[in-house]
C-alpha positions as CSV (number, residue, x, y, z in Angstrom):
1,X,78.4,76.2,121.8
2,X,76.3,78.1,123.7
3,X,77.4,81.6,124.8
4,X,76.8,83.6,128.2
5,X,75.6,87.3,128.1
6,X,78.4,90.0,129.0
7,X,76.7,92.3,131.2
8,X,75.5,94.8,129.2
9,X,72.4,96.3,127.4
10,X,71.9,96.6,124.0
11,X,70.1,98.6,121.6
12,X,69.0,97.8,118.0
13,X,69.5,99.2,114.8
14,X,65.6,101.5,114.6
15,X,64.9,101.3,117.8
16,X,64.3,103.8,120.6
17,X,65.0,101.1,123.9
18,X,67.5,98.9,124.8
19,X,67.3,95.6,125.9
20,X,69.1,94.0,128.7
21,X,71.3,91.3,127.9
22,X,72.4,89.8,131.5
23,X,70.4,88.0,134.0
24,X,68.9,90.5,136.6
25,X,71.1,89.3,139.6
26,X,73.7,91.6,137.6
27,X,74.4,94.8,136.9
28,X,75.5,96.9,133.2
29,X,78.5,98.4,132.9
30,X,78.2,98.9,129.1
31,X,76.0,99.7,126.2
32,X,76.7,98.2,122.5
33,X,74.5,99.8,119.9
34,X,73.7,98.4,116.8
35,X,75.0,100.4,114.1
36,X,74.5,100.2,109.9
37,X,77.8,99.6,108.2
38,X,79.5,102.3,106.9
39,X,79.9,101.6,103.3
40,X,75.6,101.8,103.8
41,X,75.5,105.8,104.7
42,X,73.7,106.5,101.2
43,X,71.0,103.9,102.0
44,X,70.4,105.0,105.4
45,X,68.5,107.8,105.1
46,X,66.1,106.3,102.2
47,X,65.7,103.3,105.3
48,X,65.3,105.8,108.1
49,X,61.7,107.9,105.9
50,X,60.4,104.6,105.1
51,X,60.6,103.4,108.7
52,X,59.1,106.7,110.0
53,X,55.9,106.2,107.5
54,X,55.6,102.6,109.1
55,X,56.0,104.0,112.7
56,X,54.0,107.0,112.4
57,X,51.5,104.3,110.9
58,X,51.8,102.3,113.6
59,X,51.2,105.0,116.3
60,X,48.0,106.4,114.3
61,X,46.5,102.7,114.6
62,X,47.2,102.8,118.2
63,X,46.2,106.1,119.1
64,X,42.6,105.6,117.2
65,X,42.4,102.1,118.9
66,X,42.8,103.6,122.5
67,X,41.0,106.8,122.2
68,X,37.3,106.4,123.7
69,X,35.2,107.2,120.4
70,X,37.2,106.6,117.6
71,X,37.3,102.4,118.0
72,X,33.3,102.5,116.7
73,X,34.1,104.5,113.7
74,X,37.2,102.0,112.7
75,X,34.6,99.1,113.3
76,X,32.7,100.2,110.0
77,X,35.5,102.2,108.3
78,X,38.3,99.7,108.3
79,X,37.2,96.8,110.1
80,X,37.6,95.0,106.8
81,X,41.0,95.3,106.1
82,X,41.5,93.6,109.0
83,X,40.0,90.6,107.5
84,X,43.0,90.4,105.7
85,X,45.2,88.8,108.3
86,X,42.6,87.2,110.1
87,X,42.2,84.6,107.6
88,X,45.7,84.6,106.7
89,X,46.9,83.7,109.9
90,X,43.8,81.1,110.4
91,X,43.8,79.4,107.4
92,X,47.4,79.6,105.4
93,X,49.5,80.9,108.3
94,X,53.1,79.8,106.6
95,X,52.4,81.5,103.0
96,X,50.7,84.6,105.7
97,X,54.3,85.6,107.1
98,X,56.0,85.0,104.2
99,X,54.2,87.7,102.1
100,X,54.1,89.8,105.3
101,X,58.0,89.4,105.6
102,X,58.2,90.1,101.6
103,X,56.4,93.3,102.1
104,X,58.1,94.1,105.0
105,X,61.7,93.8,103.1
106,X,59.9,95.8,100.0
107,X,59.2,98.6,102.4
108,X,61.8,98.4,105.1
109,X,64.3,96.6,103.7
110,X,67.1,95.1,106.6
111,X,70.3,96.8,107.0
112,X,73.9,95.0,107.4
113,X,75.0,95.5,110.4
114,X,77.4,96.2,112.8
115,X,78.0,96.7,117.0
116,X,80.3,99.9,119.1
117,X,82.2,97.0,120.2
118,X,85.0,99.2,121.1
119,X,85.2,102.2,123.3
120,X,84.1,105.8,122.6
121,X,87.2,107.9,123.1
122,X,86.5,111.5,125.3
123,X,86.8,113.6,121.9
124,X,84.6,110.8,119.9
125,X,82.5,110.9,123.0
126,X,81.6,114.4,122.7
127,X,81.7,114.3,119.0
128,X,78.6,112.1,118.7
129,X,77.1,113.9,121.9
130,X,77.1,117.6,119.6
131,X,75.9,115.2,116.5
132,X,73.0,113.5,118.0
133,X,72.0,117.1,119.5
134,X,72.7,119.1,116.3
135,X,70.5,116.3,114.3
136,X,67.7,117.0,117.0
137,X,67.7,120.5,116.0
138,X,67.3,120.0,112.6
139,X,64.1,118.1,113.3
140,X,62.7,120.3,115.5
141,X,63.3,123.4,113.0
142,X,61.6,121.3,110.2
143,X,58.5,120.3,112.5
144,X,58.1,123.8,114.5
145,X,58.8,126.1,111.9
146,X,58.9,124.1,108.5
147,X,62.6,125.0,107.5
148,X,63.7,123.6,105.0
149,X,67.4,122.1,105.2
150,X,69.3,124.2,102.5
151,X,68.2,127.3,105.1
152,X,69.4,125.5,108.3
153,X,73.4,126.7,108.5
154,X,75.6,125.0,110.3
155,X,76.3,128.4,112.1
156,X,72.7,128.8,113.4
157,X,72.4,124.7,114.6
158,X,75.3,125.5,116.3
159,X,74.1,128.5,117.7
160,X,71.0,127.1,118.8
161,X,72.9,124.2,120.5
162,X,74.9,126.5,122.7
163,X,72.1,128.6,123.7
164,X,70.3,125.4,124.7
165,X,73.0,124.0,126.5
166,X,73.9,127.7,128.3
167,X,77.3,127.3,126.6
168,X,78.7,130.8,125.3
169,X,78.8,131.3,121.7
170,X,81.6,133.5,120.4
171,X,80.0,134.1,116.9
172,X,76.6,135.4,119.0
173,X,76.1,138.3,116.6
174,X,76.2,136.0,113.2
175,X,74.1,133.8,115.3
176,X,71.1,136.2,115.9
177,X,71.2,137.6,112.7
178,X,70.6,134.4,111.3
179,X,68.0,133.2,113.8
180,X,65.8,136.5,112.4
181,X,66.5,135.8,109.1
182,X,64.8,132.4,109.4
183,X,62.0,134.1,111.6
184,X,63.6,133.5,115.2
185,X,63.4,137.3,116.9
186,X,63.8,137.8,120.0
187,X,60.6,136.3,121.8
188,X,60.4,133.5,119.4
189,X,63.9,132.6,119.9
190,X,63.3,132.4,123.6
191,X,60.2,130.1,122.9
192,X,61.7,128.5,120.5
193,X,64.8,127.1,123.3
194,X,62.2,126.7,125.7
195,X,60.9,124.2,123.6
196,X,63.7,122.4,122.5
197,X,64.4,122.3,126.8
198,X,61.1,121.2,127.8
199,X,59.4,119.0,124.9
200,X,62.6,117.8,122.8
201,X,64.5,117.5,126.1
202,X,67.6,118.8,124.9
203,X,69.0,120.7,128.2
204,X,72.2,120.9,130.1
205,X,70.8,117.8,132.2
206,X,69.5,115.4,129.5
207,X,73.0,116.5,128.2
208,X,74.9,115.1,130.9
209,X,72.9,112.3,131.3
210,X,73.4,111.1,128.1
211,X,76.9,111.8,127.6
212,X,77.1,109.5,130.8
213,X,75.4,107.0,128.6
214,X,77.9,107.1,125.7
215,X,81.0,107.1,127.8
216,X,79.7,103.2,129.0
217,X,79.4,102.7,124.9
218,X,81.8,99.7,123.9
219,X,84.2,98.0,126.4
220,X,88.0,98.9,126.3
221,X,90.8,96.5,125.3
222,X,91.0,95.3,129.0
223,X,87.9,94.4,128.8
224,X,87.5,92.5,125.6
225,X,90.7,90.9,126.5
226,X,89.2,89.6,129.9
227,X,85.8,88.9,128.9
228,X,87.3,86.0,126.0
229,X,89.6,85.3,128.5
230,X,87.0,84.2,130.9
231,X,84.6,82.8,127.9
232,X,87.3,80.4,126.4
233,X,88.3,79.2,130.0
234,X,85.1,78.7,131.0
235,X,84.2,76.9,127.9
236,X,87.5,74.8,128.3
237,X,88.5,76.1,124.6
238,X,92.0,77.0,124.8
239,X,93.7,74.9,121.9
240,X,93.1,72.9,119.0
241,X,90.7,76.0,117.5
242,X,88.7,74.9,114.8
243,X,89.4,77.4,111.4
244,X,85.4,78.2,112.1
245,X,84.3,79.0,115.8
246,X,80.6,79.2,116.3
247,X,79.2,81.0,119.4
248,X,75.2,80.0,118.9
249,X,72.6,82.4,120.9
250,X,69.0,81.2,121.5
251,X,66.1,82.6,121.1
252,X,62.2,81.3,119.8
253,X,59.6,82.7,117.2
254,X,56.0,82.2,118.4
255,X,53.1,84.4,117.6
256,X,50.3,85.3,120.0
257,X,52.2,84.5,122.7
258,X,53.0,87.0,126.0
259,X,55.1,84.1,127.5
260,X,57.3,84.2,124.1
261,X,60.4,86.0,126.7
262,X,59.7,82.7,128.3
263,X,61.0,80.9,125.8
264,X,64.5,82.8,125.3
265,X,67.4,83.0,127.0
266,X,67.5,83.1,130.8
267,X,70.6,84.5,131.2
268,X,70.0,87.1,128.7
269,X,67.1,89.2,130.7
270,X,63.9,86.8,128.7
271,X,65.8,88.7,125.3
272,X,67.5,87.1,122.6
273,X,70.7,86.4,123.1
274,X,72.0,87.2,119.3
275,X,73.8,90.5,120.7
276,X,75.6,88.6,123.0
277,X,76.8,86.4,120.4
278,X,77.8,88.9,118.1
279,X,79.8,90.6,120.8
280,X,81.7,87.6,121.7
281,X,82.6,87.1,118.1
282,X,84.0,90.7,117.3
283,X,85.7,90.7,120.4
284,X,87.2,87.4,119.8
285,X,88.7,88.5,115.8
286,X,90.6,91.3,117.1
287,X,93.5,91.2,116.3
288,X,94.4,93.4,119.5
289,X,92.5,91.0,122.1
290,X,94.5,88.0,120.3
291,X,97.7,89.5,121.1
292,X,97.1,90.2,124.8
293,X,95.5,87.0,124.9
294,X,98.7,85.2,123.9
295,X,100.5,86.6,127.3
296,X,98.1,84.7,129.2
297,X,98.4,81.5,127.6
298,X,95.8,81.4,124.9
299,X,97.4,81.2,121.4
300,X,94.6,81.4,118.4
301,X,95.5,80.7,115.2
302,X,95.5,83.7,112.4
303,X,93.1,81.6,110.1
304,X,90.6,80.6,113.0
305,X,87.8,83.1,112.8
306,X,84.7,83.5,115.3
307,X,81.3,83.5,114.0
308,X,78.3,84.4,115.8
309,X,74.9,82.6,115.2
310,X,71.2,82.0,117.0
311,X,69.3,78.9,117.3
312,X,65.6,79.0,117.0
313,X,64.7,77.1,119.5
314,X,61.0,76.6,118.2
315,X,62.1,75.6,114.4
316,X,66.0,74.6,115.3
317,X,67.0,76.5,112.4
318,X,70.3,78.2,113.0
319,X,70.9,82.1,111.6
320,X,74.5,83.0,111.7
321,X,75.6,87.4,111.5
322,X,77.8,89.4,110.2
323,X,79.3,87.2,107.3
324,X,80.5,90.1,105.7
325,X,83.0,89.7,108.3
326,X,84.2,85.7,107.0
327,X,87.7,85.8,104.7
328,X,87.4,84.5,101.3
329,X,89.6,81.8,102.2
330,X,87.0,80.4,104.8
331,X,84.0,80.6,101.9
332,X,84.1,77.0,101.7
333,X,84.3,76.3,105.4
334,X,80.9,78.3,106.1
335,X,79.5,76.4,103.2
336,X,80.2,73.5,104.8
337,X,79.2,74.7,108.5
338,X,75.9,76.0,106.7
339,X,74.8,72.5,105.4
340,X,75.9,70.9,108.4
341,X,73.6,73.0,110.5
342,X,70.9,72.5,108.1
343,X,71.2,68.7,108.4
344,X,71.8,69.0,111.9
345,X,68.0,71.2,112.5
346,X,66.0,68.9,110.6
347,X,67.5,65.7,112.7
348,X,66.7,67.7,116.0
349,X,63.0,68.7,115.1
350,X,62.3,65.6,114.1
351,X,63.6,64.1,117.6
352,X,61.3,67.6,119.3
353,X,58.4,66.0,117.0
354,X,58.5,62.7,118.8
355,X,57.7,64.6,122.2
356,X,55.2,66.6,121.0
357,X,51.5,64.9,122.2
358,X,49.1,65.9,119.1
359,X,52.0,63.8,116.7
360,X,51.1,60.1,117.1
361,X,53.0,59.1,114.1
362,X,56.8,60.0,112.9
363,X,57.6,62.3,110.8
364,X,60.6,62.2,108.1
365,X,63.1,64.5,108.7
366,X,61.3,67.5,106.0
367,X,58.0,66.8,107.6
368,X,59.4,67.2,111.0
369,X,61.1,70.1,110.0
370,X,57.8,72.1,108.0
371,X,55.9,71.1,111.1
372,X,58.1,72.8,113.5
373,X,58.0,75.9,111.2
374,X,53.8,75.8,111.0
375,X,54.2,76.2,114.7
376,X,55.9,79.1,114.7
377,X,53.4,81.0,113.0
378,X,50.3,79.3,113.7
379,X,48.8,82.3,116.3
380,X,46.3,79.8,117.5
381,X,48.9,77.0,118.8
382,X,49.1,77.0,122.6
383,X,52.4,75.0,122.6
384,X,54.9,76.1,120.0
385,X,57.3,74.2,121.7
386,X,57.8,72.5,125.1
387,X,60.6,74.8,125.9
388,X,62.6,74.0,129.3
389,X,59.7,71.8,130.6
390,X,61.3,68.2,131.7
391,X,64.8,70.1,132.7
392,X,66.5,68.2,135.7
393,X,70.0,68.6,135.7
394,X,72.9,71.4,135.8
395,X,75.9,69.5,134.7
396,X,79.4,71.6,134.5
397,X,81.7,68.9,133.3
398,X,84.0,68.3,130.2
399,X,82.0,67.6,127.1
400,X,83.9,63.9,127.2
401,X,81.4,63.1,129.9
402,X,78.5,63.3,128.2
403,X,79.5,62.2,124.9
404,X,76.8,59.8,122.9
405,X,74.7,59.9,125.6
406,X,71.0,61.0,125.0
407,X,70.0,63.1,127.4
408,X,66.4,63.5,126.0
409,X,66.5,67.2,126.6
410,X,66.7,67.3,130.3
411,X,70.1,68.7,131.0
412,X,71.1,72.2,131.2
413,X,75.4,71.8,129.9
414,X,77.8,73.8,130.3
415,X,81.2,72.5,129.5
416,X,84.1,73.4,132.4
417,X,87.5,71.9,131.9
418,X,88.7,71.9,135.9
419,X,92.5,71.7,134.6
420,X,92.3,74.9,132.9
421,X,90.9,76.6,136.3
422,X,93.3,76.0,139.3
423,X,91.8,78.3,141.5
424,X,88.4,77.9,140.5
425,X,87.8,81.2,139.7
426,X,85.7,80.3,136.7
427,X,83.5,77.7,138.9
428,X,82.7,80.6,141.0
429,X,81.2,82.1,138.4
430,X,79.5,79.3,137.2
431,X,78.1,78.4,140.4
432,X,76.7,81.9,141.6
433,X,75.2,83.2,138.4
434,X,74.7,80.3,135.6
435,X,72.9,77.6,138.4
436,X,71.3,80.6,140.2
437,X,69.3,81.0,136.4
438,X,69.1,77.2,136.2
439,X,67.7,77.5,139.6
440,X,64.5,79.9,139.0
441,X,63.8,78.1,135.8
442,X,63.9,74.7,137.6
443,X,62.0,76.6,140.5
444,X,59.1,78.4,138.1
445,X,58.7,74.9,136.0
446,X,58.4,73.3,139.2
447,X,56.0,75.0,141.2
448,X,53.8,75.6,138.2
449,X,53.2,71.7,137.6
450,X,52.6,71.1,141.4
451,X,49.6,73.5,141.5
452,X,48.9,75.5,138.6
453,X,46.1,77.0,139.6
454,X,47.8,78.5,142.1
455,X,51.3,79.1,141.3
456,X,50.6,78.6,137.6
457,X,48.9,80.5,135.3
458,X,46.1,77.8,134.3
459,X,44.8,77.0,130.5
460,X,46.5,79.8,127.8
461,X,43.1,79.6,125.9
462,X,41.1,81.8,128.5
463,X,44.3,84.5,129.2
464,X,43.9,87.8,128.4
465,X,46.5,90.5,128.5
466,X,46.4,93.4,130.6
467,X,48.3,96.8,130.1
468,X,50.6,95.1,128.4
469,X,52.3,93.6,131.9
470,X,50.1,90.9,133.0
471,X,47.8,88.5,131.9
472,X,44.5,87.8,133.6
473,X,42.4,84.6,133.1
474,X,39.1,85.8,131.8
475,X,37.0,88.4,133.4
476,X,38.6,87.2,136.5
477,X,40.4,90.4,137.5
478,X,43.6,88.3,139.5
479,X,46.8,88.5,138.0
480,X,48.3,85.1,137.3
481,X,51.8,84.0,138.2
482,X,53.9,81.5,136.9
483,X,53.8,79.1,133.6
484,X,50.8,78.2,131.7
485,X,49.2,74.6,131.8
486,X,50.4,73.6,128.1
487,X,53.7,74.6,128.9
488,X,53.8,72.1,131.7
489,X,51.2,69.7,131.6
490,X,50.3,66.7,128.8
491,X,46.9,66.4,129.0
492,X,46.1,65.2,132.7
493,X,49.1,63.9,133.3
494,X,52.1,66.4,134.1
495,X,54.9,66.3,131.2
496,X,57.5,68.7,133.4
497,X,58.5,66.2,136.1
498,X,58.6,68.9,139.4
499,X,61.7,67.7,141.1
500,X,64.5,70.4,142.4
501,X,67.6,70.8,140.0
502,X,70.8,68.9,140.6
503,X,73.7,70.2,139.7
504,X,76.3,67.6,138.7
505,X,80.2,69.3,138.8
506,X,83.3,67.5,137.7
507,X,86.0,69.6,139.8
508,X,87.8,69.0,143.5
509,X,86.0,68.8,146.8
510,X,87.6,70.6,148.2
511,X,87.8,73.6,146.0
512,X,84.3,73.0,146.0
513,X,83.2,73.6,150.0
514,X,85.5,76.7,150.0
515,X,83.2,78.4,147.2
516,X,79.8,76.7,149.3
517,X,81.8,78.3,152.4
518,X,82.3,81.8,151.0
519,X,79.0,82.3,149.5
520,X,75.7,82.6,151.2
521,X,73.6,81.4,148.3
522,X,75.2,78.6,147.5
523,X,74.5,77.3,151.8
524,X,70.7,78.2,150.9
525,X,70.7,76.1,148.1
526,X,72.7,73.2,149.0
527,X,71.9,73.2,152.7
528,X,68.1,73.7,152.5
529,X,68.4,71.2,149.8
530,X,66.7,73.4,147.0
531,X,69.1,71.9,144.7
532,X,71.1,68.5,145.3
533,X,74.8,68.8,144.5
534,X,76.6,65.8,143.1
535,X,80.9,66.0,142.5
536,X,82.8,63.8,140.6
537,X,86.3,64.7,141.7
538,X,88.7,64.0,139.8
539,X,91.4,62.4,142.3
540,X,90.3,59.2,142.4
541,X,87.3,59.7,139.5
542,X,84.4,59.1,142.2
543,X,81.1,60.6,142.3
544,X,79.7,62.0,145.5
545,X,76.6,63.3,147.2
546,X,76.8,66.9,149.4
547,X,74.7,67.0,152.2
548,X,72.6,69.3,153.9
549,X,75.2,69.1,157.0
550,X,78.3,69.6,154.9
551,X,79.4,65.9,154.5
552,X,80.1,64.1,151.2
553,X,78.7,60.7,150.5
554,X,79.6,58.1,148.3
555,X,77.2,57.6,145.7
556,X,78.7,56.0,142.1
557,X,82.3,54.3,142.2
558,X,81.3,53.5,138.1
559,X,81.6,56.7,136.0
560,X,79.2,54.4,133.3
561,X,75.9,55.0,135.4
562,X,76.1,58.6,135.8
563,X,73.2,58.0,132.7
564,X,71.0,56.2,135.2
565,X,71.5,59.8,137.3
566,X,70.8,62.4,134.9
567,X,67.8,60.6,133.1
């Protein structure tokens, strides 16, 4: 099942910047940082110098490239190693990543993994606060001064941290006695603080600022309990729990591609959404959150445990996290989950391989499936995958609905169990942030078939990107807007049809023109008939049509040709 973003940013294991995972019509509250596992602390610091070679390596290869005379020396001096992945990537790009992912995992081997699911406490708060500040020290001693570690005392880091801060040290003698020892006297301990201040930004403000930051670390047990809660209700998955529970993310692999965040997940920011799944999962196996979540009506069994996965939406292959995590009694479950996702991806890019134009023939289900993954890679393939071109529909229904019915890729599903949502609450939310994001994507996909030269961003083959924020066609100096031509168009002939999204809801009227009444954006869209609304409500199992003046009309009296409606 798909699974929707908790609002809050993440930040990776090695990296400096977080990403946000929530659409941008909401706001963070929280941060979850991705964390190695703690039986790993002896390999972490082996990881950590081998990933500052690479990144100082990197940065050297950027700063030469930018810098006004050094690109005409690098042209004769190492222009030919270059050659190296040119032709890789041209002529064998499959074998190409896989020796550049083997070398990567030789050098800079992946970490398991874990998330701060769980809230900082104030003393663990300020713990990691005096940690994080101490370790900054340390490297700022080692790459001012060259100190060696065995010299740096924990009595002058400490020291040094207080003075920064402007805290007062009680041990201030033993402090300065040590800060000469090591070469810090008077004027070049003063320029020595002033630097850690001003270039290292370690000051009472960045202090406070950050601090700030770690206190939104983690959600509390209210929260966990009331984000699953909501996710299970929404979902409609309250009972019968499966012994495995799979919350799948999305996200694509493409290369050469600056409209690759077009091909993730919406309601994630453009990112990934594997955090999101992950999150949901640990939140889920708590033992805690399981108990609370029993006084409001949800009972999960002890042997059902949640897993969290991601669906590459350009090769359909399916990664699933944190398996360290599965008991030994479910091994033979996941085995089974593992194959059935394996069958499952090679029967869905096969069915992708149909749509694609350049295939004229089928393809078996291992061709199909070694095609999809030559697209990934291949850096000069303009359409790795038609993404959410030819989407329609918003349906929010039970999944009993839609069952066997081929939908040909058009519909964006969410399942909703109105029974389990008297007050419809969890339509609400559905409604004002899940359609709003079907919305733009129905909008952008839209206006960039009717006109792409205008509201489109014309043919990917002349782009060129610009600061790293836009992309230009050409020389021509205009930044474009909007989707490119192969992400929309087949040839001549458009392969998006542009009409505005329907949204399709199984639930009561009349719960239903409260929510229009008390929300503004909801009269925009349904009044100014941006997006057509269509209820099947459930009292007497007819569908009808809402109109721009607030009346419902009959439309279907046989549930069977709701197929005829959707496709």
């Amino acid at each position: 099942m798909p699974v929707s973003s908790p609002p809050s940013s993440a930040t990776a294991w090695g990296t400096e910047h977080d990403t946000e995972q929530f659409p941008v019509i909401m706001r963070a509250k929280n941060e979850v940082r991705e964390i190695p596992r703690s039986y790993l602390d002896h390999q972490v610091s082996k990881h950590q110098a081998w990933a500052k070679w690479v990144h100082a390596g990197h940065t050297l290869l950027h700063d030469l490239k930018e810098n006004v005379i050094t690109p005409y020396v690098m042209v004769e001096s190492i222009g030919w190693f270059y050659s190296l992945p040119i032709f890789g990537k041209t002529l064998l790009p499959s074998l190409y990543r896989r020796i550049a992912n083997w070398l990567r995992q030789q050098f800079v081997p992946s970490l398991p993994t874990t998330l701060t699911v769980d809230k900082l406490s104030p003393s663990e708060t300020g713990e990691m606060l005096k940690v994080e500040q101490q370790e900054l020290i340390r490297r700022a001693l080692l790459e001012r001064l060259g100190l060696r570690s065995a010299r740096m005392t924990p009595s002058l880091i400490e020291g040094l941290r207080q003075r920064v801060l402007q805290e007062t040290n009680p041990q201030e003698a033993l402090f300065l006695k040590e800060a000469e020892s090591v070469g810090l006297k008077a004027e070049a301990l003063d320029a020595f603080v002033t630097a850690l201040q001003r270039e290292y930004d370690l000051n009472p403000r960045a202090s406070s600022r950050y601090k700030e930051r770690l206190t939104r670390t983690g959600f509390t047990l209210e929260e966990q309990t009331l984000t699953v809660d909501t996710a299970l209700r929404m979902m409609g998955l309250t009972k019968n729990f499966a012994r495995l529970v799979l919350f799948c993310a999305h996200g694509s692999t493409s290369e050469n591609n600056p409209y690759e965040s077009a091909l993730d997940c919406g309601a994630c920011g453009g990112n990934e959404g594997k955090p999101n799944a992950r999150v949901l999962a640990m939140m889920a196996n708590s033992h805690l959150v399981r108990d609370r979540l029993r006084k409001t009506g949800i009972e999960i069994p002890s042997d059902t445990h949640f897993l969290a996965g991601q669906m590459d939406t350009t090769t359909d292959a399916v990664q699933l996290f944190d398996l360290e995590d599965v008991p030994p009694t479910h091994r033979a479950d996941l085995a089974r989950l593992q194959e059935d996702l394996k069958e499952a991806a090679e029967l869905a890019s096969q069915e992708r391989c149909s749509r694609l134009p350049e295939l004229l023939q089928g393809l078996t289900d291992s061709q199909a499936s070694a095609h999809v993954r030559q697209r990934s890679v291949d850096w000069s393939q303009v359409r790795p995958e038609w993404g959410l071109s030819s989407n329609t529909t918003f349906l929010i229904a039970r999944r009993d609905l839609t069952k066997g019915l081929d939908l040909k890729g058009r519909v964006f599903m969410h399942s909703y169990d109105y029974r389990e949502d008297p007050s419809h609450r969890f339509l609400e939310v559905l409604l004002t942030a899940p359609q709003v994001v079907a919305q733009w994507i129905n909008m952008e996909h839209y206006f960039s078939t009717v006109d792409n030269e205008v509201y489109g961003s014309a043919s990917k083959i002349y782009h060129n990107v610009v600061g790293r924020f836009g992309i230009m066609s050409g020389p021509w100096s205009d930044l474009r807007l909007g989707l490119a031509r192969q992400t929309v168009m087949n040839g001549e002939m458009p392969y998006h049809e542009p009409m505005r999204l329907l949204t399709m809801v199984e639930a009561p009227r009349k719960g239903i023109e409260k929510l229009i009444a008390r929300h503004e954006v909801l009269q925009h869209y349904y009044h100014n008939e941006w997006v057509h609304l269509v209820v099947l409500d459930p009292e007497d199992r007819t569908w009808y049509r809402y109109r721009p003046n607030g009346a419902w009309t009959r439309i279907i009296q046989d549930v069977s040709q709701v197929t005829s409606l959707i496709s």
